[in-house]
matplotlib code that plots the C-alpha trace (Angstrom):
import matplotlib.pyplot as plt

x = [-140.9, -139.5, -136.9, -138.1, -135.9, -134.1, -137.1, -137.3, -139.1, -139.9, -142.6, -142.5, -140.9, -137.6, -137.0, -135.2, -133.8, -137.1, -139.5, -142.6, -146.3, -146.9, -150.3, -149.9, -149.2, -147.5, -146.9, -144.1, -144.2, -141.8, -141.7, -140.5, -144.1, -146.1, -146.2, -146.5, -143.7, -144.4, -146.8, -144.5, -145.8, -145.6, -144.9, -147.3, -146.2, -146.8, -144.6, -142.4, -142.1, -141.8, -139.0, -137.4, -137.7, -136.3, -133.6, -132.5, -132.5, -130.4, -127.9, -126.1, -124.8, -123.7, -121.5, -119.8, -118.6, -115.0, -115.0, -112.9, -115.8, -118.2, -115.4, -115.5, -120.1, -119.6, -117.0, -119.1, -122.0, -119.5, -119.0, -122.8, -123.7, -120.3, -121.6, -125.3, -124.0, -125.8, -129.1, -129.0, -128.1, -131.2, -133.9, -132.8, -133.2, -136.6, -137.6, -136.0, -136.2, -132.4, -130.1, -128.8, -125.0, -125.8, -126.6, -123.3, -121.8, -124.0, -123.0, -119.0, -119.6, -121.3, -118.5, -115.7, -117.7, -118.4, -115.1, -113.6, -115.5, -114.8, -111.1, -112.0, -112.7, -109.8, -110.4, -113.2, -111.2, -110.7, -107.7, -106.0, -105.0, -102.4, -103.4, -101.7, -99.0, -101.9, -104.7, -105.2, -107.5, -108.2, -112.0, -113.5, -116.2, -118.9, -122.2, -125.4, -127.5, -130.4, -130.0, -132.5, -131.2, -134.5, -133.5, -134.5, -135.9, -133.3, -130.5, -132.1, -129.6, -126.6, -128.3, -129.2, -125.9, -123.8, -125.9, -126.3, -122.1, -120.9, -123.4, -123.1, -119.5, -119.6, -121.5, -125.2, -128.2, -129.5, -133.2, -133.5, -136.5, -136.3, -138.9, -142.0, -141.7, -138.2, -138.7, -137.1, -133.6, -133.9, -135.9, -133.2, -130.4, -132.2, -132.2, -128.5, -127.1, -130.2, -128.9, -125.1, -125.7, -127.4, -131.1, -132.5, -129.0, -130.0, -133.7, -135.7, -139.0, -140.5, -143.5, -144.6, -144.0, -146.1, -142.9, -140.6, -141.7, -142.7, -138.7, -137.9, -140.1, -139.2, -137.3, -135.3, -133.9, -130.8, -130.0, -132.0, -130.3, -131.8, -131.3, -133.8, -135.5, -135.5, -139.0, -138.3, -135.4, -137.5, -140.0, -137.2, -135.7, -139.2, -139.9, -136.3, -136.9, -139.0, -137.2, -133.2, -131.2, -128.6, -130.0, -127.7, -128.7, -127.8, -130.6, -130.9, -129.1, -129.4, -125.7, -123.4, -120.9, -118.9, -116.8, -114.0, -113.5, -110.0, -111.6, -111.5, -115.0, -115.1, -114.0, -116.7, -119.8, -118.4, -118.2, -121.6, -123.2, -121.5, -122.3, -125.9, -125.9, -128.3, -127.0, -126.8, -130.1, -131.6, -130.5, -132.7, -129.3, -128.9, -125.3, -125.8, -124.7, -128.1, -127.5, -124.2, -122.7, -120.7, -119.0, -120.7, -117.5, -117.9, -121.6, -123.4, -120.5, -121.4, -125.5, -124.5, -122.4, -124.3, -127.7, -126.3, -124.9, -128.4, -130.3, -127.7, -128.6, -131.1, -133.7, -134.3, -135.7, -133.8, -133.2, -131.4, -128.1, -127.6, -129.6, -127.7, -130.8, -133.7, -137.2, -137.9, -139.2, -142.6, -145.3, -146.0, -142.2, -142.8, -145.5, -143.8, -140.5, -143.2, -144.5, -141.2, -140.7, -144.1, -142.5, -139.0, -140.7, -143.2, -140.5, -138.5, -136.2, -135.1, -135.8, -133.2, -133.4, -135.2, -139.0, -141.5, -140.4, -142.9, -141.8, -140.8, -139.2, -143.2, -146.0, -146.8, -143.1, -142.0, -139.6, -138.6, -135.5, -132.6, -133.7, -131.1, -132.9, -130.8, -131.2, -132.1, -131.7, -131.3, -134.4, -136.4, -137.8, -135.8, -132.4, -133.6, -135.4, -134.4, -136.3, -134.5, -134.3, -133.0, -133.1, -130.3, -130.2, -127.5, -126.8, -124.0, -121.8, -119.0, -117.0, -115.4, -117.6, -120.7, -120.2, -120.1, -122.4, -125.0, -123.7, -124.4, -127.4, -129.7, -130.4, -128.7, -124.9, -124.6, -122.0, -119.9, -117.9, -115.1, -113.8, -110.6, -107.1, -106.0, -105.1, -105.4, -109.1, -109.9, -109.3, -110.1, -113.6, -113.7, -113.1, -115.5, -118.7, -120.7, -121.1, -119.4, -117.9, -116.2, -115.1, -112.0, -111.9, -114.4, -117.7, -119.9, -117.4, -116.9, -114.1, -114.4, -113.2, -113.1, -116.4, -119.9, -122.2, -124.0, -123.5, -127.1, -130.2, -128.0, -128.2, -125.8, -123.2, -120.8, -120.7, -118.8, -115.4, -114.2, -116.7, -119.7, -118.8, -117.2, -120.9, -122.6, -120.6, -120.8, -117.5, -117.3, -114.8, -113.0, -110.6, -108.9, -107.3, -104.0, -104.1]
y = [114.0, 112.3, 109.2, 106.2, 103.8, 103.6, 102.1, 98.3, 96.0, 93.7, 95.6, 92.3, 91.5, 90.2, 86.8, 83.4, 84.3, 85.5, 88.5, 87.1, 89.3, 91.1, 91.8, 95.5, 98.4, 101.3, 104.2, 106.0, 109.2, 111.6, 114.6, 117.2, 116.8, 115.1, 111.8, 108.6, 106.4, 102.9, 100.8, 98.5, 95.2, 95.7, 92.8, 91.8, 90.6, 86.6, 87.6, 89.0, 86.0, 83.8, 86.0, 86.0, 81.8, 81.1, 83.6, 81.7, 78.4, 79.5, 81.6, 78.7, 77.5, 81.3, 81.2, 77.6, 79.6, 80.3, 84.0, 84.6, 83.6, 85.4, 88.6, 87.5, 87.8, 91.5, 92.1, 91.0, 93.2, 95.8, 95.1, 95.4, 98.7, 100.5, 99.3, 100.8, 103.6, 106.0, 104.7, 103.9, 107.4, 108.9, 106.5, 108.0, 111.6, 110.7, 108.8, 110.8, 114.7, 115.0, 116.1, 113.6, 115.4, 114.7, 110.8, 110.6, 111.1, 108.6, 105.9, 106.9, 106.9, 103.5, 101.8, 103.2, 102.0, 98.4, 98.5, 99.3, 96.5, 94.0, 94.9, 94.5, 91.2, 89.6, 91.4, 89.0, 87.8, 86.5, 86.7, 84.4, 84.7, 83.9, 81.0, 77.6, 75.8, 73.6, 75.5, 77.2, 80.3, 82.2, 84.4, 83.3, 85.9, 84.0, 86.1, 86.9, 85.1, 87.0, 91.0, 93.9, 96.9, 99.5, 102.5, 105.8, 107.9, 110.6, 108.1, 104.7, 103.6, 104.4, 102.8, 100.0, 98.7, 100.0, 98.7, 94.9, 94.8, 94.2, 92.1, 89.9, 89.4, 88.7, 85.8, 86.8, 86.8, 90.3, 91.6, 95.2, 97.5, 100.5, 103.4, 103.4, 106.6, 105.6, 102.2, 101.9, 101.7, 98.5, 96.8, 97.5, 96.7, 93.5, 93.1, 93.2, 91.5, 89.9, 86.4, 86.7, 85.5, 81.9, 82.0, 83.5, 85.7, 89.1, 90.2, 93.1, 93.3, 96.9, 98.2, 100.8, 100.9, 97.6, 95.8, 97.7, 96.7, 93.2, 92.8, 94.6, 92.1, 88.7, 86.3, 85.2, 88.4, 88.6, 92.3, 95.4, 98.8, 101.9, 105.0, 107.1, 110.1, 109.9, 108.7, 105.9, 104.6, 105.0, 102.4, 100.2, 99.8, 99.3, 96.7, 94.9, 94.7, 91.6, 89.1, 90.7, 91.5, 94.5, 97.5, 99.6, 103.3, 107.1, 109.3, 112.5, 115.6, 119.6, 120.0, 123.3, 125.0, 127.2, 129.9, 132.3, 135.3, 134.8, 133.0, 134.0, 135.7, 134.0, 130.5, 130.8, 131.0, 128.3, 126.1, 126.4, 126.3, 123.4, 122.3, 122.3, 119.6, 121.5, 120.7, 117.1, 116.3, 119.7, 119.6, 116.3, 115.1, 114.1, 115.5, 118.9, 121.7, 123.5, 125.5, 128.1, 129.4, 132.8, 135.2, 138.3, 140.2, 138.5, 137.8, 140.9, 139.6, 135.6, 136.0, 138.3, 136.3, 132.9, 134.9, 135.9, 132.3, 131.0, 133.4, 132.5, 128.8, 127.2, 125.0, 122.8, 119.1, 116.7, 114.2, 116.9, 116.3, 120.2, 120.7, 122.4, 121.7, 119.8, 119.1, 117.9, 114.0, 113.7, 115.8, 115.3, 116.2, 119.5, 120.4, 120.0, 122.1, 124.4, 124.9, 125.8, 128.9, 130.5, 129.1, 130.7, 134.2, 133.6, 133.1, 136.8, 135.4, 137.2, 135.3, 136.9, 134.8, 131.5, 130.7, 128.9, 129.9, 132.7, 130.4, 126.6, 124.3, 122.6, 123.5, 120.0, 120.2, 120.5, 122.9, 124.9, 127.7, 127.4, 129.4, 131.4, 133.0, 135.5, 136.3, 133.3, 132.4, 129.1, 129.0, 128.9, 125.5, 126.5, 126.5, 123.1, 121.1, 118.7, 120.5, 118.1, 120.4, 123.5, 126.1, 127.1, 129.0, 131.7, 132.1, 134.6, 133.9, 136.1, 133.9, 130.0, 128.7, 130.2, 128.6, 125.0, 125.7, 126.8, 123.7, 121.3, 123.0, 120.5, 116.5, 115.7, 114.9, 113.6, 115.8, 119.1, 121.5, 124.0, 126.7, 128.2, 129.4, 128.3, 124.7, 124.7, 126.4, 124.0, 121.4, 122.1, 123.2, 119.5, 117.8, 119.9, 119.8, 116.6, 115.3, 112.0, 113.1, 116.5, 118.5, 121.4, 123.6, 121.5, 120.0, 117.5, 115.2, 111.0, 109.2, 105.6, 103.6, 106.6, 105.8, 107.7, 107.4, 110.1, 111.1, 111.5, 111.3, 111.0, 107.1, 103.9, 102.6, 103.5, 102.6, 103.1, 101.6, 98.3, 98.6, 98.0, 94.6, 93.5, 94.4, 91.8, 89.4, 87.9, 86.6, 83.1, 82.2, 78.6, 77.2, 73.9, 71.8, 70.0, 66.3]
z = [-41.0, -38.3, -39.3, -36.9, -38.5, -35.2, -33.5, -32.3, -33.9, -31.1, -28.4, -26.5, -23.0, -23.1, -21.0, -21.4, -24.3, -26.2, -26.8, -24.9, -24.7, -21.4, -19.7, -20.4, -23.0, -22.2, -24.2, -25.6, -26.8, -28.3, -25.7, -28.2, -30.8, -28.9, -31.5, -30.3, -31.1, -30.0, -27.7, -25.8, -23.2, -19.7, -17.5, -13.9, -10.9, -12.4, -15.5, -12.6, -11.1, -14.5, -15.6, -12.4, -11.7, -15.3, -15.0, -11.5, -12.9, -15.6, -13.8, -11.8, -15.1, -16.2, -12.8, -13.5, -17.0, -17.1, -16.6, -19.5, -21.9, -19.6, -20.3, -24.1, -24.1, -22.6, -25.3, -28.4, -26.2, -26.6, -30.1, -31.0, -29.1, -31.4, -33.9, -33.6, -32.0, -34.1, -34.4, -30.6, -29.7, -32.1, -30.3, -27.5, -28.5, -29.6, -26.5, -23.7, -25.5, -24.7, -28.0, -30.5, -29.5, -25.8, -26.6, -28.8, -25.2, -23.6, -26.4, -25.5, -22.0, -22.2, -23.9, -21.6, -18.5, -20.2, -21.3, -17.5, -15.8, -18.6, -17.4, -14.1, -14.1, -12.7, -9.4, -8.6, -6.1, -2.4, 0.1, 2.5, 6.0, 8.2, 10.8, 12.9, 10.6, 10.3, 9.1, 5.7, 5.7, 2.1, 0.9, -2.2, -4.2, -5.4, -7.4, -5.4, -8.4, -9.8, -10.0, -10.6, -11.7, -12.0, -14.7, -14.7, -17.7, -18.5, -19.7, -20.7, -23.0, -20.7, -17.6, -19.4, -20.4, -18.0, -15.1, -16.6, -17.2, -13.6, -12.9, -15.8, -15.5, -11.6, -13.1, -12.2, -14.1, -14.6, -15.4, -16.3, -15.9, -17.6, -17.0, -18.4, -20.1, -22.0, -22.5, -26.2, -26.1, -23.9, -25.8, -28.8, -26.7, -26.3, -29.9, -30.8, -27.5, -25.3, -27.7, -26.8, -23.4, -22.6, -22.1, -19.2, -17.7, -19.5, -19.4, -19.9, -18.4, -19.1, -16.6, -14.4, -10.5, -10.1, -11.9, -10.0, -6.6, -8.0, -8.5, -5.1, -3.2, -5.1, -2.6, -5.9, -6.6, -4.0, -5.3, -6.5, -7.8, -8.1, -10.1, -9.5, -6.8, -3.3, -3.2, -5.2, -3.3, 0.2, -1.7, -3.0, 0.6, 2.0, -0.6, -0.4, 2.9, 3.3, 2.0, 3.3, 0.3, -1.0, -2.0, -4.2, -4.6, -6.5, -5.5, -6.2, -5.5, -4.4, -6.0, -4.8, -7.1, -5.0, -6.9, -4.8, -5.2, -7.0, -10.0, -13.0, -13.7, -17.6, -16.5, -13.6, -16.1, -18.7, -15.4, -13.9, -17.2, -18.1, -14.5, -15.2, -17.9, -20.2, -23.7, -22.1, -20.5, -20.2, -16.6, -15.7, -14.1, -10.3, -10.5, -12.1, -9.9, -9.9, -6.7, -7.5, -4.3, -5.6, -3.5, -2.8, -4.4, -7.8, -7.5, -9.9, -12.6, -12.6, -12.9, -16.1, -17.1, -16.7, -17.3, -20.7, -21.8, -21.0, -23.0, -26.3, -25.4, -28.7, -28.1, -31.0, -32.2, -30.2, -33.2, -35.1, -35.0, -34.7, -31.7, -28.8, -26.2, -26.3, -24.1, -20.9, -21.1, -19.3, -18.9, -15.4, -15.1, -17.4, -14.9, -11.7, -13.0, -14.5, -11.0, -9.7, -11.9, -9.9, -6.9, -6.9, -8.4, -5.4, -2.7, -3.9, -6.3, -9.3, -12.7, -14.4, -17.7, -18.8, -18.2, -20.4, -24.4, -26.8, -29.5, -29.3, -31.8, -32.1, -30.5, -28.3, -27.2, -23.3, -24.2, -20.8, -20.9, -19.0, -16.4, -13.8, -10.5, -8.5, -5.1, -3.7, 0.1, 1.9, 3.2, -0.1, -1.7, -5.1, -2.8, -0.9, -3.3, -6.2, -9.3, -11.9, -14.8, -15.7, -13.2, -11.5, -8.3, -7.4, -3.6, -2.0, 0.8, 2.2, 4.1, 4.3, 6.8, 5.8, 2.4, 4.2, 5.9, 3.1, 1.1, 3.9, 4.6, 2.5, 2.7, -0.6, -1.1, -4.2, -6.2, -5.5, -7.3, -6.2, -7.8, -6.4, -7.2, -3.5, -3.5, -0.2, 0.3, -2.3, -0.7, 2.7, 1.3, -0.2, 2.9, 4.6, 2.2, 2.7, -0.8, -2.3, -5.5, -5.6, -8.6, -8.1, -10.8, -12.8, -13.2, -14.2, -15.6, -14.9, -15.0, -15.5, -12.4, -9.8, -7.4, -8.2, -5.4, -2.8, 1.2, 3.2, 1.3, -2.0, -1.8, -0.7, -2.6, -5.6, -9.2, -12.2, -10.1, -8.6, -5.7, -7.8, -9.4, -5.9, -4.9, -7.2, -5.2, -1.5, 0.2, 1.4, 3.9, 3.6, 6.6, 5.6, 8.5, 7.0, 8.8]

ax = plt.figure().add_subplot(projection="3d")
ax.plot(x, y, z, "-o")
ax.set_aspect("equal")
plt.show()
């Protein structure tokens, strides 16, 4: 029987300091059995506004605060997500599908980023300039006031508390809305750390699309982030639009992992398996590598290679602590992947492993294989379009520039990975491909304080650095006249 021990015990909407009733219930439901876990409130577009006017009013107070006790909140934040790190990371694996391992790293992950920007503090800073003898020109950063940061579904927990930090400490008040199918970790974080700040500078306000937009429209809300598909962020910009305020996006992503001919053939697989973020998220990640780019002379060896470290890939319970990979986390979501494994047989691709399992880990599960098609060309919807799960694509090229050109060949440029001996292919290749965050001889990885973000249809902005708390900021310039 499933352990829900790890569950919140407040279902309410979290604003001004207090778990308040919405005017809506969604559902949660654990995607590997089918059980529903909890009911949770959803919040309109007058709770919207409610949320929102009480979290203004409050935050001009929260930017007077010294910024060292604003540093010294995030750190007792801190504090209470180590300390729950266990139970935080099993609500997710019940909520989301993904494997309790997998959430270990989100927890880690979490605390390094928090832990960066609560570093990073100090840099909230302006400049001077040179001027007359007379005149005395310097910048001063001041926050943008109330910020919406709209989280997706495949890492709640993550999003939720590394997306509030830079904010927070830039001295803005922050409302989160997580997705309506993952809307459980939030609602915990809440719990432990919603009370370490004053009333009305961290909120939670779970909902559908309806809040989303509601957030993106509100003339009090001076910023709105996005994690999320390309879809989403077209209706975020629209929305954000009418009343003029930044917009800070990652978008999805069509990812290449090019491997030359010199690689080593057993370092190859491990890297575009580990690529594909399977034992992480089951591939539901905007940065895995899902299209691999191999050289016609090493080609036949990497699909073996790969197709055989798929097929000794275990799907299992998420919440088991043993459970290499889990489910997928909607079932609209199960469906539309489902529909690209007819799609990419349909188009003359070669399934050469994967598919929809004989025998799953339970019966209601969305339990999809990792799948591997060979023989895919550029032209086909499995080599163009983001599926968001685990199917990965296997393309040859023969030559530098048609390997640039394949990789640019698609509207995403989110991530990239090369794989090379030559230092200097390597890195020619990486100033070549159109993608903001490129991996040599690696993949998948962050590192706290170098800047995430995508080229093209991939989104606007970067996170996880400097650049994103500078972005919760706006410069004002000051020229004093000495008389």
């Amino acid at each position: 029987m499933t352990d829900l021990s790890c569950l919140p015990e407040n279902t309410g909407l979290f604003f001004n300091g207090e778990f308040q009733n919405g005017n809506s219930l969604l559902t949660s439901k654990n995607p590997a059995t089918g059980e529903i876990l909890l009911e949770v409130s959803g919040a309109s577009e007058e709770t919207v506004d409610r949320a929102v006017t009480q979290a203004w009013n409050a935050q001009p107070a929260w930017a007077k605060t010294d910024i060292r006790e604003r540093v010294a909140c995030v750190r007792k934040f801190i504090d209470a997500i180590e300390t729950n790190a266990n139970n935080l990371a099993t609500l997710d694996a019940l909520d989301t599908g993904n494997p309790y391992r997998g959430m270990q790293i989100d927890v880690k992950i979490s605390l390094a980023v928090m832990d960066l920007f609560a570093g990073l503090a100090p840099e909230i800073k302006g400049e001077s300039f040179p001027g007359p003898g007379d005149r005395i020109n310097f910048s001063v950063r001041e926050p943008l006031g109330v910020v919406a940061r709209i989280v997706p579904f495949n890492h709640p927990f993550m999003f939720a508390c590394i997306k509030s930090v830079a904010p927070l400490i830039a001295g803005n008040a922050v409302v989160i809305k997580p997705s309506e199918h993952t809307p459980l970790s939030a609602l915990r974080i809440a719990e432990l750390a919603g009370n370490l700040f004053p009333p009305g500078i961290f909120n939670v306000l779970n909902g559908g699309r309806e809040t989303g937009s509601a957030l993106a429209q509100h003339p009090r809300v001076r910023n709105v982030s996005l994690v999320g598909s390309v879809p989403t962020g077209k209706a975020v910009l629209t929305d954000a639009s009418s009343t003029i305020k930044s917009v800070l996006l990652e978008l999805g992503g069509k990812n290449p992992l090019v491997i030359c001919p010199d690689v080593d053939i057993d370092f190859a697989v491990a890297t575009a398996v580990k690529g594909m973020n399977l034992t992480w998220t089951a591939g539901q990640s905007c940065g895995s590598t899902s299209r691999l780019l191999v050289h016609d002379s090493i080609y036949k060896d990497v699909v073996e290679g790969v197709t055989e470290s798929f097929h000794e890939l275990t799907l299992g319970i998420p919440s088991d602590h043993q459970t290499e990979m889990g489910c997928l986390t909607t079932k609209p979501h199960f469906e539309k992947v489902k529909e690209y494994l007819d799609i990419g047989q349909s188009e003359g691709a070669k399934m050469t492993t994967g598919g929809i399992p004989e025998h799953t880990p339970h019966p209601n599960g969305l339990f999809i294989r990792p799948t591997l098609f060979s023989d895919v060309s550029p032209d086909m919807k499995i080599a163009n379009e983001e599926i968001f799960g685990p199917i990965l694509s296997v393309l040859s090229w023969s030559t530098d520039n048609q390997v640039i050109d394949i990789a640019n060949s698609v509207d995403f440029g989110l991530t990239a990975g090369i794989l090379s001996n030559d230092i200097n292919q390597a890195l020619k290749m990486s100033k070549e491909i159109q993608a903001g965050y490129v991996w040599i001889n690696n993949s998948s990885d962050h590192y706290p304080g170098v800047p995430f973000g995508g080229f093209k249809d991939s989104g606007l902005g970067r996170e996880e650095c400097l650049e994103e708390m500078l972005a919760y900021t706006q410069l004002k310039a000051i020229n004093i006249h000495l008389r």
